[in-house]
LUMSEFI-700606 format. One record per residue: residue in three letters; x, y, z of N, C-alpha, C in turn. Coordinates in pm, whole numbers, plus 32768, in hexadecimal, padded with zeros to 4 digits. Last residue first. Layout:
! residues N
<site ALA <X Y Z> <X Y Z> <X Y Z>>
...
END
This chain:
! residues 111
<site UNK <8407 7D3C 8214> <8418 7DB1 8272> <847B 7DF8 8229>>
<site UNK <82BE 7CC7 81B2> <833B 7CB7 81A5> <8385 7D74 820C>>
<site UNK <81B9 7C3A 822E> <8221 7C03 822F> <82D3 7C32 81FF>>
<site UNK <8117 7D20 815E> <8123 7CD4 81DC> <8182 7C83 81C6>>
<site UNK <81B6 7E21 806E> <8162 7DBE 8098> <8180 7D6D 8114>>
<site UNK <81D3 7F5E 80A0> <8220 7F04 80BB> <819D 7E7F 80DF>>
<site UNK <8200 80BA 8009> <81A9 8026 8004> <820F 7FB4 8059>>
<site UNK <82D3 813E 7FBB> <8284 8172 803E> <8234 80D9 8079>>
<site UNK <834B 810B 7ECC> <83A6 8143 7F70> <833F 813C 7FC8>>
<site UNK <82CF 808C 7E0A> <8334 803D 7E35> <8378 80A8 7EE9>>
<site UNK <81DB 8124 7E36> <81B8 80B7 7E1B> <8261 8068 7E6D>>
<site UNK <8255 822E 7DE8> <821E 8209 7E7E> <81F1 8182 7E75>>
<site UNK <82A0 81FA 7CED> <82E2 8245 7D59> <82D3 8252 7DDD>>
<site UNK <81B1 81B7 7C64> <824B 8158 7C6D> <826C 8183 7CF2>>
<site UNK <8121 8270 7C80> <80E7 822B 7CA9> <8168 81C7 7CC3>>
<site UNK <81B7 8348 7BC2> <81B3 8388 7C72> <8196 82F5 7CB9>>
<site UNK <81BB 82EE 7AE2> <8273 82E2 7B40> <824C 82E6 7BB4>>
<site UNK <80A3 8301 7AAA> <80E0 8291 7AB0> <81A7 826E 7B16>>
<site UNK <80C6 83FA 7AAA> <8051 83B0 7B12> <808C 8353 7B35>>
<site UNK <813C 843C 79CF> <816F 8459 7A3A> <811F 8402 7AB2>>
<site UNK <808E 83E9 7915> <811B 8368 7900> <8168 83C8 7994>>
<site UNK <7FB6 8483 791C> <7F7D 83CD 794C> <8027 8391 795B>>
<site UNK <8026 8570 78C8> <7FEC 8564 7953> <7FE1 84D8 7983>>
<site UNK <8052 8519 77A4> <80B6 8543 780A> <80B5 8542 78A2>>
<site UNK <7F49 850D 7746> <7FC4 8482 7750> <802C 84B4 77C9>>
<site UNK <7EEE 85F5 7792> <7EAA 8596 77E4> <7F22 850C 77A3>>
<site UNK <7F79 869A 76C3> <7F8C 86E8 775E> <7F58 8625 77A3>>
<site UNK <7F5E 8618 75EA> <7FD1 8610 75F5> <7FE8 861F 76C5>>
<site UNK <7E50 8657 7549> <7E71 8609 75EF> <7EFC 85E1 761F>>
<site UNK <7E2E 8685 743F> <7EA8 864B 746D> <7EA5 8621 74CA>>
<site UNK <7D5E 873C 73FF> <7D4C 869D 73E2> <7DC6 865D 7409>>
<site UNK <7E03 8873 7389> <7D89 8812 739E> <7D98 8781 7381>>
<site UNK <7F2E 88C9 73FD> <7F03 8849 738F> <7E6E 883F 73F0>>
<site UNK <7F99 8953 74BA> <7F2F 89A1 7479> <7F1E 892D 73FF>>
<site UNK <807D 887B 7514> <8032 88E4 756A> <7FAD 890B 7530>>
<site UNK <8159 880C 74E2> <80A4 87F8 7472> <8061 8838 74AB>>
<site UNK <8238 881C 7529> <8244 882E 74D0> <8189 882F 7487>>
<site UNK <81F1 87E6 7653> <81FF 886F 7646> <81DD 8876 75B2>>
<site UNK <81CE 86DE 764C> <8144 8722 763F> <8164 87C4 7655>>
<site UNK <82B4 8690 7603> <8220 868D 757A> <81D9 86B0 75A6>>
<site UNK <8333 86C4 76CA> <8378 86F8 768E> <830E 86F8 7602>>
<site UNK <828E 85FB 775D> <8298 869D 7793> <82C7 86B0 773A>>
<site UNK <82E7 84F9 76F1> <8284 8548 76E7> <825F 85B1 7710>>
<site UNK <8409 8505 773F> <83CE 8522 76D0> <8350 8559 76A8>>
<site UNK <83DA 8504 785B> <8424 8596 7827> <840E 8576 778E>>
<site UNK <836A 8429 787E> <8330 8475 78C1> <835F 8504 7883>>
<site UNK <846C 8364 77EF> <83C8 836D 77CE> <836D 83EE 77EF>>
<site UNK <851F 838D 78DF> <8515 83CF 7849> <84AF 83C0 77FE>>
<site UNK <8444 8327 79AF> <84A4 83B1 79A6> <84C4 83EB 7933>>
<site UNK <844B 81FC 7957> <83F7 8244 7957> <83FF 830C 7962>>
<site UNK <858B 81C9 7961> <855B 81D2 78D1> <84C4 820B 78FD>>
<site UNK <85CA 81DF 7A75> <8604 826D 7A26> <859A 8246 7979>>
<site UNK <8530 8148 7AF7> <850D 81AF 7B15> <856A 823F 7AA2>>
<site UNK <85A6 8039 7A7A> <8504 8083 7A2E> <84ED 810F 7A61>>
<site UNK <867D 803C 7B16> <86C1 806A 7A5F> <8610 8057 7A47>>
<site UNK <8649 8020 7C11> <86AB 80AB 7BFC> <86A2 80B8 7B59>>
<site UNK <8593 7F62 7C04> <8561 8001 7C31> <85C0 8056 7BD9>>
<site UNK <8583 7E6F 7C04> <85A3 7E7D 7B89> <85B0 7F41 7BB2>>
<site UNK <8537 7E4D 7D01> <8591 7DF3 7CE7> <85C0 7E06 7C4E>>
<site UNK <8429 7E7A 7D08> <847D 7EB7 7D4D> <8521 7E69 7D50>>
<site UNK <8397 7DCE 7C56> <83A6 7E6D 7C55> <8416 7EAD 7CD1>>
<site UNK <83A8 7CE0 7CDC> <83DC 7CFC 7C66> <83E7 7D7D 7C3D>>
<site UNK <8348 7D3B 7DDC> <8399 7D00 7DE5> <8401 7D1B 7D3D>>
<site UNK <820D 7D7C 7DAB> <82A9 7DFE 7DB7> <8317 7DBB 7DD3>>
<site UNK <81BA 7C84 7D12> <81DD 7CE4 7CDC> <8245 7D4D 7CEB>>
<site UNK <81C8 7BF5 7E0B> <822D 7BC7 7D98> <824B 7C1E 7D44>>
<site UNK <8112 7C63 7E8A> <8176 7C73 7EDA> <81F6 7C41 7E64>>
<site UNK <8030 7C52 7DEC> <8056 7CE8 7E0D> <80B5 7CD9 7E34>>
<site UNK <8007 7B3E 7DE2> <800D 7B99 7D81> <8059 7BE4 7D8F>>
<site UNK <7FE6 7B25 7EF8> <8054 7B18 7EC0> <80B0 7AEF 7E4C>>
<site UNK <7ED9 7BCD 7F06> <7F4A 7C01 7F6B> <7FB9 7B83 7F2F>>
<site UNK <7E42 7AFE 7E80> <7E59 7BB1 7E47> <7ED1 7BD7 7E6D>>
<site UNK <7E31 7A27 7F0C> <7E36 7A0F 7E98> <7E86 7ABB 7E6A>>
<site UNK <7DD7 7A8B 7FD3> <7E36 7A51 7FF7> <7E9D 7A41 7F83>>
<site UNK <7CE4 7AC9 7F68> <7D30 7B3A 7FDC> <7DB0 7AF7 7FBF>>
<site UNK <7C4B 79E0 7F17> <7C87 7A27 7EBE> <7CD8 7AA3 7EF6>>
<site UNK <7C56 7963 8026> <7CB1 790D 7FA8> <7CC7 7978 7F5D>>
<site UNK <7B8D 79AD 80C3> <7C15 79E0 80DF> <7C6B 79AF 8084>>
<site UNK <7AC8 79B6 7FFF> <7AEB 7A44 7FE4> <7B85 7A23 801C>>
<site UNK <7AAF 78C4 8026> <7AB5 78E9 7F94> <7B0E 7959 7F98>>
<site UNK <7B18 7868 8199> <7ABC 788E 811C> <7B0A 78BB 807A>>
<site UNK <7BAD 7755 8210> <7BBC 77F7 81B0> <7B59 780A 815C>>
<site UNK <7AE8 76B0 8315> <7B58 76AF 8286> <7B23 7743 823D>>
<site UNK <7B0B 76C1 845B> <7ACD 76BC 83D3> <7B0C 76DB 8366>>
<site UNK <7AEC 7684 85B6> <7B5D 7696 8548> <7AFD 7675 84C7>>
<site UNK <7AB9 776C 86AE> <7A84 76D5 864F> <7ADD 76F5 85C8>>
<site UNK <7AE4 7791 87E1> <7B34 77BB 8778> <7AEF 7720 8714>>
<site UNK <7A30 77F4 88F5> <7A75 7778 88B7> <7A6A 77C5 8826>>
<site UNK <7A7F 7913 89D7> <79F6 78CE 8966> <7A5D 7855 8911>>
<site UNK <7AD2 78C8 8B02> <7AE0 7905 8A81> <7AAB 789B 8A38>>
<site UNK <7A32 793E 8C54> <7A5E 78B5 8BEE> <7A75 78E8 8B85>>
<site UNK <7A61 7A15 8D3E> <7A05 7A06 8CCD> <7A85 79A2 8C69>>
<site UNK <7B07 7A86 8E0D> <7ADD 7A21 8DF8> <7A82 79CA 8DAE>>
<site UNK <7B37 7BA0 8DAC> <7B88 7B31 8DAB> <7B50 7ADB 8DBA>>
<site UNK <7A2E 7C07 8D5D> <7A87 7BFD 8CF3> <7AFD 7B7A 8CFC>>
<site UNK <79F6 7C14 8E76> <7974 7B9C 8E2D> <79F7 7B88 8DA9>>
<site UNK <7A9A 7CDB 8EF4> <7AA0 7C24 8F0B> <7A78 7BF4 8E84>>
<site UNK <7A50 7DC8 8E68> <7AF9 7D7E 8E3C> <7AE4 7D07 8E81>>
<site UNK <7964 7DC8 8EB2> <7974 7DAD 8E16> <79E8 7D79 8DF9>>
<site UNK <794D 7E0B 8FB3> <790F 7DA5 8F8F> <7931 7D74 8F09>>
<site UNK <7A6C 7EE0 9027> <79E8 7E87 8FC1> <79B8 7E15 8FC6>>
<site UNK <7B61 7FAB 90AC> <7B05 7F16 908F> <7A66 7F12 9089>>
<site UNK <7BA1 80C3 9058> <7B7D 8098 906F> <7B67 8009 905E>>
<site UNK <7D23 80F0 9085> <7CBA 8102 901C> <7C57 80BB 904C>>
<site UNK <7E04 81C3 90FC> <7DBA 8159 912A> <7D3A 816B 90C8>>
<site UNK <7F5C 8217 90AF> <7EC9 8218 90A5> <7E74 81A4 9098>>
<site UNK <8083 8282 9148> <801A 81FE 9102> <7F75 8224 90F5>>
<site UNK <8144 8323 917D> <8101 8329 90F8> <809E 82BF 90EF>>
<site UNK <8166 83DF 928C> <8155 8363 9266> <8102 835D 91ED>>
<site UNK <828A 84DE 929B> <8200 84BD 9293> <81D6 8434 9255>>
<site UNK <836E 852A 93A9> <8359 84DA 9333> <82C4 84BD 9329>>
END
């Protein structure tokens, strides 16, 4: 039977570490910025809350949205001045951004 332990050297650095005092903790009030963080993040967290809680019946009405406008930007294809192609691209952007917004995203605190 072979003996697995390994002997790691001793330091001067792993004492001084342990016996080194910890820096005193000063307590100070929330900055601006951490108010408006705090402020954003439950924004953001109310938001996919309500978005994800309406998902199953906006994810099919954005969907038919998404096949309409595919269906106008086949129909205007060769229309100068239509942008039919770039509405169509921004209202898919938009399902893709939902779409990972409500499955992938998960704000702090929730599991």
């Amino acid at each position: 039977m072979t003996n697995n332990v390994y002997k790691f050297q001793r330091g001067d650095g792993s004492r001084k570490a342990l016996n080194a005092a910890p820096e005193p903790v000063t307590d100070k009030a929330p900055s601006r910025s951490g108010l408006a963080k705090k402020a954003a993040s439950g924004i953001v967290k109310t938001l996919w809350f309500v978005v994800a809680l309406v998902w199953p019946f906006l994810r099919w009405v954005i969907a038919l949205d998404v096949v309409f406008q595919g269906l106008a930007m086949v129909w205007h294809w060769d229309t100068p001045g239509s942008h039919a192609g770039w509405t169509f691209a921004l209202h898919f952007a938009v399902l893709v951004a939902l779409t990972f917004f409500v499955s992938v995203f998960k704000p702090q605190g929730v599991k």
